[in-house]
N, C-alpha and C positions, 0 to 999 in steps of 0.2 A: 831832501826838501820835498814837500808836497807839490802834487800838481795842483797849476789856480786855474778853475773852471769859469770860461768866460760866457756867456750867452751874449749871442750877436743881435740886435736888432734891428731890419728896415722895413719894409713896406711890403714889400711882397715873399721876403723871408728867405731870397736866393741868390741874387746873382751880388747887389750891395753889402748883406751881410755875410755871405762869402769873402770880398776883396776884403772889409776890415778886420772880421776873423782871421784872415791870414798875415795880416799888417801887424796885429796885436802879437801873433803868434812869433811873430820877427822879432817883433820889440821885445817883448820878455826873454825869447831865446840871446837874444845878446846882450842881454842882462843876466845870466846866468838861471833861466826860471823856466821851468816846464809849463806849457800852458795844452790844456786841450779847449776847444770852443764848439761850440754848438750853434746853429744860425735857425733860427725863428721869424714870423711878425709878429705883430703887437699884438693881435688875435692870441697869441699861444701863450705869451711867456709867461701867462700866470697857471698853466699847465705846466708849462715843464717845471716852474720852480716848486708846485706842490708836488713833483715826483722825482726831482731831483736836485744835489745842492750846486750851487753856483756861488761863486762868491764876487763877481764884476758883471755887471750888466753893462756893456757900450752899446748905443742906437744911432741910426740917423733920420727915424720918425718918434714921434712922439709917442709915448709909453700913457697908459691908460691909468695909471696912476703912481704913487711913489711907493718905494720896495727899501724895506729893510736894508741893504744892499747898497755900495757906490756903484751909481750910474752916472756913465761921462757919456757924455753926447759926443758924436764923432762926426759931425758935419764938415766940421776943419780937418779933420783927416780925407774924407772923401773927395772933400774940394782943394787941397791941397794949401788952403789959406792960414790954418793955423797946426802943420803935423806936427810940431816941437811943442806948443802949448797940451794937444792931447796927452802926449809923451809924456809931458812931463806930469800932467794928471792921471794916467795909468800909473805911472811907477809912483809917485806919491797912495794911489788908495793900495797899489801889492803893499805898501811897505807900509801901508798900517793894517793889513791882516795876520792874523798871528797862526802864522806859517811853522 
């Protein structure tokens, strides 16, 4: 199985997109799925995605505009109000990538 390349978003691109990088990285592993992530801010991600591929964008600021790409917002993950609603929107867009 392929690895799913996630780009992490928040606001200053370190310490927020780190913990849900590593949330994501859970959630897939016990789903049976390799995942690597990469953590950004909004400033960048239209850099890294012209130099490399990604296939899920998760944020907890707002993105500068819309991307090809499933991007789920992760604020209920961060704040702890909706983890199972994100969950179940990561594992719904892996499973329409054609892995």
């Amino acid at each position: 199985m392929r690895t799913i390349n996630v780009l992490s978003v928040c606001g200053s691109g370190s310490v927020t997109s780190s913990m849900i990088a590593g949330n994501v990285r859970d959630m897939l592993d016990d789903e049976g799925y390799q995942a690597q992530t990469v953590e950004c801010n909004p400033n960048g991600v239209d850099e890294l995605l012209a130099n490399r591929e990604f296939d899920i964008i998760v944020h907890t600021s707002p993105l500068k505009r819309e991307y090809d790409l499933p991007t789920i917002n992760a604020i209920g993950l961060l704040t702890g109000t909706d983890e199972e609603g994100f969950e179940e929107e990561l594992m719904e867009a892996v499973k329409g990538l054609s892995l």
